[in-house]
TORDO-753473 format. One line per field, with one value per residue: x negated, y, z negated of N, C-alpha, C in turn. Coordinates in nm, 2 decimals, always signed. Each point is the difference from the previous one (the first is absolute). Example, Ala and Ser with C-alpha at 12.3 -4.5 7.8 and 13.67 -1.06 7.14 Angstrom:
BEGIN
n_east	-1.32 | +0.04
n_north	-0.57 | +0.11
n_up	-0.78 | +0.07
ca_east	+0.09 | -0.09
ca_north	+0.12 | +0.11
ca_up	+0.00 | +0.00
c_east	-0.09 | +0.08
c_north	+0.12 | +0.11
c_up	+0.00 | -0.08
This chain:
BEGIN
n_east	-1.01 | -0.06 | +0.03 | -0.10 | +0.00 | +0.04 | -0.05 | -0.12 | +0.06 | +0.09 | -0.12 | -0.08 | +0.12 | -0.02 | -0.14 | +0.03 | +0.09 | -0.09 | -0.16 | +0.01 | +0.04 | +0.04 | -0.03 | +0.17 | +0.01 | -0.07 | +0.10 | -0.03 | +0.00 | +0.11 | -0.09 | +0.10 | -0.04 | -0.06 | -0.07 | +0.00 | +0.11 | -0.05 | -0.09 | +0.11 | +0.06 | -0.11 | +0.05 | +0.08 | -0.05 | -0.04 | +0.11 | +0.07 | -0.09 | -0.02 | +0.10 | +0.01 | +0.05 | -0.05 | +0.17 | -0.02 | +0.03 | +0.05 | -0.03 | -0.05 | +0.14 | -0.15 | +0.10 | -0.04
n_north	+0.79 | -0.10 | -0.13 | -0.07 | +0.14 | -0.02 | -0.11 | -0.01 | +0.07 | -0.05 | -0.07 | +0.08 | +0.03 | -0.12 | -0.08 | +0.14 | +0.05 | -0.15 | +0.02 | +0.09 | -0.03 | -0.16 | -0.03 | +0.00 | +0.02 | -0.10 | +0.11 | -0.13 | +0.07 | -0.11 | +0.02 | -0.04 | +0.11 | +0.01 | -0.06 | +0.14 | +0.04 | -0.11 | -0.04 | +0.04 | -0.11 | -0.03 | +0.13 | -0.08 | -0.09 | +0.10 | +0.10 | -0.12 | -0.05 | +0.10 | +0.02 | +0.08 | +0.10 | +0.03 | +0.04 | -0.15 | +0.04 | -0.01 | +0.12 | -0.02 | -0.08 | -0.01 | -0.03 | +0.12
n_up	+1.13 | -0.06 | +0.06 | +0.01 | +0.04 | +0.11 | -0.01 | +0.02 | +0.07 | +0.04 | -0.04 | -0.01 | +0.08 | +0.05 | +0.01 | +0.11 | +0.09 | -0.06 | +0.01 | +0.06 | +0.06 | -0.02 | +0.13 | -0.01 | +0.10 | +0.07 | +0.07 | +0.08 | +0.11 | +0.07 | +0.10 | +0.08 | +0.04 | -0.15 | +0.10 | -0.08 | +0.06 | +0.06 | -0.11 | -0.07 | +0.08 | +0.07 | +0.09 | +0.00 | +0.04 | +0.08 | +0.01 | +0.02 | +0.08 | +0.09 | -0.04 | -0.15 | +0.05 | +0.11 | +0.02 | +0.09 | +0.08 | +0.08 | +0.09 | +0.08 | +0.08 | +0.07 | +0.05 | +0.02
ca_east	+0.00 | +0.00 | +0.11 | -0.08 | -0.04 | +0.18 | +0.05 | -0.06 | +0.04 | +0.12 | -0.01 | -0.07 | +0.14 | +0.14 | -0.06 | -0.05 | +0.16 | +0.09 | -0.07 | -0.03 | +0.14 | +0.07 | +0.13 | +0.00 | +0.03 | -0.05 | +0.01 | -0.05 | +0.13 | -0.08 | -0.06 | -0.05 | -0.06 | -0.09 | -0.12 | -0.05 | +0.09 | +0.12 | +0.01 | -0.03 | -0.05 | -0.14 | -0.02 | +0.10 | -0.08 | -0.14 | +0.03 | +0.04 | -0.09 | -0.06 | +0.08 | +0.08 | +0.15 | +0.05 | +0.01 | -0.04 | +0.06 | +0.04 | +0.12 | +0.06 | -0.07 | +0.03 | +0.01 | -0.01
ca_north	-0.09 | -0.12 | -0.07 | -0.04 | +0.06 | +0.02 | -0.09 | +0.05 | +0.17 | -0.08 | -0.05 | +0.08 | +0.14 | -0.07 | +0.06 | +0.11 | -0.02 | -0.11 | +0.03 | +0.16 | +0.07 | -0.08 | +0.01 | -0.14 | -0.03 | +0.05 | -0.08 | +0.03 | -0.03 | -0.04 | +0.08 | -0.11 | +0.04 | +0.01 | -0.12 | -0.01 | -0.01 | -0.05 | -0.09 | +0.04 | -0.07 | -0.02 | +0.13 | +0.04 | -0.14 | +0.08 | +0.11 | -0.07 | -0.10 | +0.07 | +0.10 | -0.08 | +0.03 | +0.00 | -0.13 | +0.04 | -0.01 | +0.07 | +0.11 | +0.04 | -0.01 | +0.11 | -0.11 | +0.08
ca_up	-0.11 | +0.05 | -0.11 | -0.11 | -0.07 | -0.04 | -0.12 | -0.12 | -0.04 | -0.05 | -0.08 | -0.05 | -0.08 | -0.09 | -0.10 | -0.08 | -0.07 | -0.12 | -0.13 | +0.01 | +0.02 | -0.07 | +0.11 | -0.04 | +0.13 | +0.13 | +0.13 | +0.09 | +0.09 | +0.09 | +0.14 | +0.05 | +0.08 | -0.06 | -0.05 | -0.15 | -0.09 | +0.10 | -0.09 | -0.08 | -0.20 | -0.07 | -0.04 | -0.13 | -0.05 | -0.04 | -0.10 | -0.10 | -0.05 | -0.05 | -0.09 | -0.08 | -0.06 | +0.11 | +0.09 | +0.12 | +0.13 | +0.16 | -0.03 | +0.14 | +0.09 | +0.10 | +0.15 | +0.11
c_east	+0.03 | +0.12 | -0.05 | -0.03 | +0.19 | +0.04 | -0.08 | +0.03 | +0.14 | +0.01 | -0.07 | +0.09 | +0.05 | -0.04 | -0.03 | +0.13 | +0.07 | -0.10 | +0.06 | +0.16 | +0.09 | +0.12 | -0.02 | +0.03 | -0.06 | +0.03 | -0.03 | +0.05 | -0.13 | +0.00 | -0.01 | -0.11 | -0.11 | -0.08 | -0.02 | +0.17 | +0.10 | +0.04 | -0.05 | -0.01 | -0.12 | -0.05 | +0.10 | -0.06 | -0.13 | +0.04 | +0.07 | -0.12 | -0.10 | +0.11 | +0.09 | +0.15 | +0.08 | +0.07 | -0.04 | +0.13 | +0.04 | +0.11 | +0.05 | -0.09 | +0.03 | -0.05 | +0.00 | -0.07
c_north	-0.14 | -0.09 | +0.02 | +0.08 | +0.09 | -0.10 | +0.02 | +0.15 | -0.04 | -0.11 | +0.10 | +0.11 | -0.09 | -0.02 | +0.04 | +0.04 | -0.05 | +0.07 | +0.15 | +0.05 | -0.07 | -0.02 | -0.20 | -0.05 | +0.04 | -0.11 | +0.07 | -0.02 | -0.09 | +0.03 | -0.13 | +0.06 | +0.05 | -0.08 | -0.03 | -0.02 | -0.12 | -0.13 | +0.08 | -0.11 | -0.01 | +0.18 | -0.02 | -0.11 | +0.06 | +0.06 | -0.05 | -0.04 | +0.15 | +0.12 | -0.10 | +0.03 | +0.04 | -0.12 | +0.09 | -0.06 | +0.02 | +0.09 | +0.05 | -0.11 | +0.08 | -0.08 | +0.11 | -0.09
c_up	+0.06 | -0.07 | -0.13 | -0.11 | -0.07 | -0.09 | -0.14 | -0.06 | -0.08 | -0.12 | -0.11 | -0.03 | -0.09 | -0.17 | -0.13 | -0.06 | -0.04 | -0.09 | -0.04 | -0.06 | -0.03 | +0.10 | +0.00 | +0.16 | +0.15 | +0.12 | +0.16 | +0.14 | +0.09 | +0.13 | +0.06 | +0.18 | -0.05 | -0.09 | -0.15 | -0.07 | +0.09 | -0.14 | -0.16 | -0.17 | +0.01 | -0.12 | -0.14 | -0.11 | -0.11 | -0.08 | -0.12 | -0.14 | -0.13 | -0.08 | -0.07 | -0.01 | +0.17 | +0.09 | +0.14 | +0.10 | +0.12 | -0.04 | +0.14 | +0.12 | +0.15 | +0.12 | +0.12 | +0.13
């Protein structure tokens, strides 16, 4: 799986579980050794933009 395609899979759960399932919250840890997760507000920016009742935020960071 590509970043690219890891960010759109993540925008597309999120979603579906603000439309589907009514989950008011999605957060995402940031990877700073993983290219697709080393900056996550643009991915939270997106999911924002596209769901109506989900807050978005950082929930773990992992500095390994």
């Amino acid at each position: 799986m590509s970043g690219r395609d890891a960010l759109h899979q993540a925008i597309e759960l999120s979603v579906a579980a603000d439309d589907d399932l009514g989950v008011n919250g999605a957060y995402f840890r940031v990877h700073h050794f993983a290219p697709q997760g080393t900056s996550p507000m643009p991915l939270l920016s997106a999911i924002a933009a596209r769901t109506k009742h989900i807050e978005v935020g950082t929930g773990v960071i992992d500095m390994r």
